[in-house]
N, C-alpha and C positions, 0 to 999 in steps of 0.2 A: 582869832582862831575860833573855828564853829565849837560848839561844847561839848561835843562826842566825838571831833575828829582827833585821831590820834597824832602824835608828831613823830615821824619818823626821822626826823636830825637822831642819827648815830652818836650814840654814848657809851662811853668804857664800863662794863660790870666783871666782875670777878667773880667766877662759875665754883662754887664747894659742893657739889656732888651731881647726882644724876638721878635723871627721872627713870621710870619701868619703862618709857616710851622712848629710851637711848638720847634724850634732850638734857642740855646741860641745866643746873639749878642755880640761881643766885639771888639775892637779897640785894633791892633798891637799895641804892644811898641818896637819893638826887630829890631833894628838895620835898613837896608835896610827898610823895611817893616811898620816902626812908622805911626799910625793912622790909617793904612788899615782895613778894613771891616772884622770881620770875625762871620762865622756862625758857631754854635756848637755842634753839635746835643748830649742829655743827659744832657745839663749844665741848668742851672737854675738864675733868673737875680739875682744879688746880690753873686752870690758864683765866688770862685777861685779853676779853675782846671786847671790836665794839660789835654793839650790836644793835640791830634797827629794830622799832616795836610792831610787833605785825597783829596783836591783839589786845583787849582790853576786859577785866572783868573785874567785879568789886575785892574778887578773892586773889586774884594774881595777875602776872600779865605774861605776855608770851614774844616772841623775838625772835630773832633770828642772827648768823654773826655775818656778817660783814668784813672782818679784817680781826687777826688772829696779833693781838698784841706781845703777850707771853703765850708759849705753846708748850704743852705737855709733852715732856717725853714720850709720852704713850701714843702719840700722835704720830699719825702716819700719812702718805698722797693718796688719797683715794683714785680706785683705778678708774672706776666710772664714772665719763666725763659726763652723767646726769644727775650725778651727786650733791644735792643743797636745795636741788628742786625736786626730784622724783622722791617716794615715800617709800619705793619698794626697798630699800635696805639704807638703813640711816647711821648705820655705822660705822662704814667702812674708813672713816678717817682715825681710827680705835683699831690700835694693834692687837692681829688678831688672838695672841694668846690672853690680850685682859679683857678681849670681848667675852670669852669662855667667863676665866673670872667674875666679870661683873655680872654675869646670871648666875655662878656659882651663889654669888653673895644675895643677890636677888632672890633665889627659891628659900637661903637659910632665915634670912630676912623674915619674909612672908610666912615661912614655918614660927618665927616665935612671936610675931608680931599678930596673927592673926588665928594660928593654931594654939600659941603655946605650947609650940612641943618644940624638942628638939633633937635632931637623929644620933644613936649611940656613934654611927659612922660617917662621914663625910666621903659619899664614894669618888673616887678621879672620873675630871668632865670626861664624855665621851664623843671624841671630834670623826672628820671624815673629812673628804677634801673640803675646801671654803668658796673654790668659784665654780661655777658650771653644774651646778649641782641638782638645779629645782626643774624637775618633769611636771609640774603639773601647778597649771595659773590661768590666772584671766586676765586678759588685758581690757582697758575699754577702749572707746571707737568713740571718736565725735568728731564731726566737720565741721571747720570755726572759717567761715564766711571771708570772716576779714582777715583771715592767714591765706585764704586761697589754697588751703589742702586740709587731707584729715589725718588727723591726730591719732595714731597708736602708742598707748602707753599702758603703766600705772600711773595712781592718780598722784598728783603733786602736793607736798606738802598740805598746802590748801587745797582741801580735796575736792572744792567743787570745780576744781580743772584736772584737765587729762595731760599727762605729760607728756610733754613732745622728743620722746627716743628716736635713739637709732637703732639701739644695741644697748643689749642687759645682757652684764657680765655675772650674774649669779644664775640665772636660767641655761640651761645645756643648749650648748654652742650651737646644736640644729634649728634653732630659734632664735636664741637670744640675740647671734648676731644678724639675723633679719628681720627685726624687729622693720628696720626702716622701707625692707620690699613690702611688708606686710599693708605697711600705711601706703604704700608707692598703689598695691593692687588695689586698696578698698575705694581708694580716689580715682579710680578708672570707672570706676563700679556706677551703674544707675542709682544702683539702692545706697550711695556710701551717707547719707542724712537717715538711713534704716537700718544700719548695723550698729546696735548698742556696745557690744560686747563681742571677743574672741576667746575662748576659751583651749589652753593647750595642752596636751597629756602624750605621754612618751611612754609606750612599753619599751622592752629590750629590741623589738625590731623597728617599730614602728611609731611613727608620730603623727599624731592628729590633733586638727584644729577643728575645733566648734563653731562655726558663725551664726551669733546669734541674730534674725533678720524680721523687723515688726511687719511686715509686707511682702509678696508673693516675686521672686527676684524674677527678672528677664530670662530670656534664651541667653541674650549678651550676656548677662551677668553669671550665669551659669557655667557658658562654656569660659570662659573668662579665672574663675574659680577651678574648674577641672585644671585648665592650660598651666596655671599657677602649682597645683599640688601636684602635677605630673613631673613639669621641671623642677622643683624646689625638693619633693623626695617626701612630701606630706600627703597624711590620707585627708580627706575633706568632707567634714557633715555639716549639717544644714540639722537649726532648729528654730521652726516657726512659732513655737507653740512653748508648750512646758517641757518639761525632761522626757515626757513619753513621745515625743514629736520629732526626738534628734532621729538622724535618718543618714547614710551615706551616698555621697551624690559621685566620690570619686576615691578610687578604685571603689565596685559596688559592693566589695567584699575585702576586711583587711582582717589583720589579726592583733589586737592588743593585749598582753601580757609581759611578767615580768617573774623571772627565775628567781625560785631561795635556794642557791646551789647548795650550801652546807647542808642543804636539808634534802636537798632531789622533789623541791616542788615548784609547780609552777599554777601560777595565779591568773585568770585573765579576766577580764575587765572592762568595762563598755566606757565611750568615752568623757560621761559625765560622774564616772565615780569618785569615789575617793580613793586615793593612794598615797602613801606616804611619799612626800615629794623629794626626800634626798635617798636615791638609792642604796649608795656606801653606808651612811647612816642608817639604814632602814636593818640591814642585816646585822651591823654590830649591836641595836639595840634589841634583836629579838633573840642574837645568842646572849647578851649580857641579860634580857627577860629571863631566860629559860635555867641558867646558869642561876639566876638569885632565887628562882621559885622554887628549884631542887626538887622536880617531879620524883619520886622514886616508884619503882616497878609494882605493880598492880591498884596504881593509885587513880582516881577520876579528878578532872581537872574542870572547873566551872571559869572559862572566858567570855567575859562582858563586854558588849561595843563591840563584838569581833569584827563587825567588818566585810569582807570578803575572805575572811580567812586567815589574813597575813601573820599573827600567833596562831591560831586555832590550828591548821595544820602543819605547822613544825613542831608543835606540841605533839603532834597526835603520832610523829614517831618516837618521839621518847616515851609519851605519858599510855598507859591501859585504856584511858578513855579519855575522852575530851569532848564537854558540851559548849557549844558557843551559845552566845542570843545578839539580837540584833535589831536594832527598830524599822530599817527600812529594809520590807519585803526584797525588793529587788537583789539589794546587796545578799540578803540571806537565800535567795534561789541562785545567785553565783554562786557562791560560797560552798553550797550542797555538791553543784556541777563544778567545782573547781576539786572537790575532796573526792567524788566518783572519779575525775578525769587523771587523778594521783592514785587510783587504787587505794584508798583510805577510808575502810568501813568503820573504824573505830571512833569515829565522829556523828556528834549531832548536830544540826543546829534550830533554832525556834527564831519566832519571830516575837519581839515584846517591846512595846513602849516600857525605856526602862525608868520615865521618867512618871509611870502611873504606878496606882497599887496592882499589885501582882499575886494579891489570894489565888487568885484561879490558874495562874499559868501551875502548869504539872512538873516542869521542871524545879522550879523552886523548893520542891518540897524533896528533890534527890538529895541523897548523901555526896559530898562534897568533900578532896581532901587538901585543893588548895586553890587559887582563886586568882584570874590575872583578868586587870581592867584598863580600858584605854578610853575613857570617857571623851565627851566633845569640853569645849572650854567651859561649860556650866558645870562639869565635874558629875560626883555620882552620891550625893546623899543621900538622895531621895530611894535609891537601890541597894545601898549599904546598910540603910537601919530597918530593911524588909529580908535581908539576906538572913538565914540560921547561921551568922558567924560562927557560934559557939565548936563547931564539928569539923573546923577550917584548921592547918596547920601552919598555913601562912598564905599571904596573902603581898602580892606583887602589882602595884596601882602605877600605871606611865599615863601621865598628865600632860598635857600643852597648855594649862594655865597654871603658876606657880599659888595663887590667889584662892582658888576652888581645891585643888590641891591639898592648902595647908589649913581649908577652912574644914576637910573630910579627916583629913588627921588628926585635928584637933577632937572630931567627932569620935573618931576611932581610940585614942589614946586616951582624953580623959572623960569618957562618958562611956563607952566599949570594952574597954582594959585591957587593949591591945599595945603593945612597945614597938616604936618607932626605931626601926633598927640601924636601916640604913637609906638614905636619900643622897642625888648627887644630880647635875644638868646633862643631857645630851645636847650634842649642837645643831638640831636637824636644820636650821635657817642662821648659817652662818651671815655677818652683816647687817641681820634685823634685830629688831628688838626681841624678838620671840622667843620665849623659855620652855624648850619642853625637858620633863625630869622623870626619876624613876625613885619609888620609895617601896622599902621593905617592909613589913607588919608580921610579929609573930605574938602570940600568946602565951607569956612567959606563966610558967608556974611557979 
């Protein structure tokens, strides 16, 4: 045998816990190899499978399962028949109430492991439906010669392949289950060796898809594209270029937005934004936001990362005032025409990389009486230890990385002398690995 090829003859290991990335963990026993690291993807802690080696490194090794010897009670049939290869959700074989759990334990984890703190309250996860659920993804595009078609997916395990779907049962059924006409049109297509990427996003009315395309498409491929998004109930943009390049090719004119009823606002949104991709979720966490921050009546509220708005104006019917900031211009010129189009004078918003120093922006230096942030997964230090905490009365931080998260708490608690009151998970990507969480910060006297 060559001296770097790996052997993939299937071996029994027995899985004692789980990685942040939903893969089982176990410790070699076999020979050369006794104690080493290994990761499993499909396996479950407490079960014995075998499992074939799909990688090699000095520090561990990685695998895959093969056949499910002892199986965990917590184990379930995964409903998607592209489950073991596709990436986009890896846990669906994990019943879904300890899927919640094992991020519950994951963000408390991270909180004392890398913050050293630990919250006075452990708040209840906060769920929403689990399938059908995600408006907004990208698939990629590649035509593989010797398949004799192309490929629409996510990427597979081994990500430098595109998984070959039909149907993705966690993205909203207007898509998810055409996933496979999607790949049926682009293989008609001139350009289908030119379409990298599809990009898809769902307001309340409306669904559009992005085709991203390196080269100038046909008339065929054009009307081809129209004929597709007319029957299937999709709007259709074309992007040549970079994000300012997207353009609509069919219908010439749509409408994309999405309602916060509890609040009587409405948000719209061009198609390469961001938006929170699980809708049900998206509203439970902004009244559970608004519920923990406790605005009271003539108070000014300072929200960070806003966005296009999606805190900033539900805040702004409860709270006296509300100032957003935001780093990309665009989102913050929505945002402005999303709060005029609500009748919502009692908002600001500014434009500020929050990830530089900010002596000079003029907002910084307002009086402030409580503070909500929704940083990207790099989290918000760099903006936390430029803030005048001191004037804050609490302070409401909703994370998508539990890691960045417990690294600013940590900053907050024992170098800020703020108490960590209460943290807990939401489920906005039921199936995946993904933890997004919500913590409370007050300044005890």
């Amino acid at each position: 045998m060559a001296r770097n090829r790996i052997d993939k003859t299937p071996f029994p290991i027995h899985i004692t816990g789980m990685s942040h990335d939903g893969r089982g963990v176990a410790r070699r026993e076999d020979g050369a190899h006794a104690g080493k690291a290994m990761f499993v993807s499909g396996a479950l802690p407490g079960e014995t499978v075998m499992v074939e080696q799909t990688k090699r490194s000095r520090q561990f090794d990685e695998g895959r399962t093969v056949e499910v010897l002892t199986a965990s009670a917590d184990r379930v049939e995964p409903r998607c028949p592209h489950f073991g290869v596709c990436s986009g959700c890896v846990l669906q074989h994990l019943d879904a109430g300890k899927q919640i759990g094992l991020k519950q334990q994951e963000l408390l984890d991270n909180l004392q492991r890398i913050g050293h703190v630990t919250p006075k309250e452990v708040l209840a996860p906060l769920g929403d439906a689990s399938w059908g659920y995600r408006r907004k993804g990208r698939f990629s595009v590649r035509h593989v010669l010797k398949k004799g078609k192309t490929l629409v997916g996510f990427r597979e395990l081994d990500p430098r392949f595109v998984a070959d779907i039909r149907e993705c049962h966690t993205v909203i059924p207007e898509i998810g289950m055409k996933v496979g006409l999607l790949a049926e049109l682009i293989d008609q297509l001139d350009a289908r060796n030119d379409i990298p990427q599809v990009e898809f996003i769902a307001g309340d009315d409306t669904v559009a898809l992005v085709f991203r395309h390196l080269n100038a498409l046909s008339e065929s491929d054009l009307e081809k594209l129209k004929a597709f998004g007319e029957r299937e109930g999709f709007a259709i943009h074309l992007q040549p270029g970079g994000v300012s390049t997207v353009h609509a090719l069919w219908p010439e004119s749509s409408k994309l937005a999405y309602k916060l009823t509890p609040w009587n606002v409405e948000l719209k949104f061009k198609p390469l934004d961001f938006i929170q991709v699980n809708r049900g979720l998206n509203e439970k966490m902004i009244a559970n936001a608004l519920d923990l921050l406790e605005p009271e009546p003539g108070e000014r509220i300072l929200d960070l990362f806003c966005g296009l708005g999606n805190f900033t104006l539900p805040l702004a019917r409860v709270a006296s005032e509300v100032v957003g900031v935001e780093g990309d211009a665009g989102l913050v010129q929505r945002a402005k025409e999303n709060a005029a189009r609500n009748a919502l004078d009692n908002v600001q918003f500014y434009t500020a990389d929050l990830a530089t120093p900010l002596q000079g922006q003029g907002w910084i230096k307002q009086k402030f009486d409580r503070l909500l942030l929704d940083p990207a997964r790099t989290g918000a230090d760099g903006v936390l230890k430029q803030l005048p905490l001191d004037g804050l009365k609490r302070i409401v931080y909703v994370s998508c990385h539990p890691g960045s998260l417990a690294r600013d708490a940590g900053w907050l608690v024992n170098e800020a002398g703020w108490t960590l009151m209460k943290a807990g998970v939401m489920d906005m990507f039921p199936h995946t690995a993904h933890v997004e969480s919500i913590a409370v910060f007050e300044k005890l006297k």
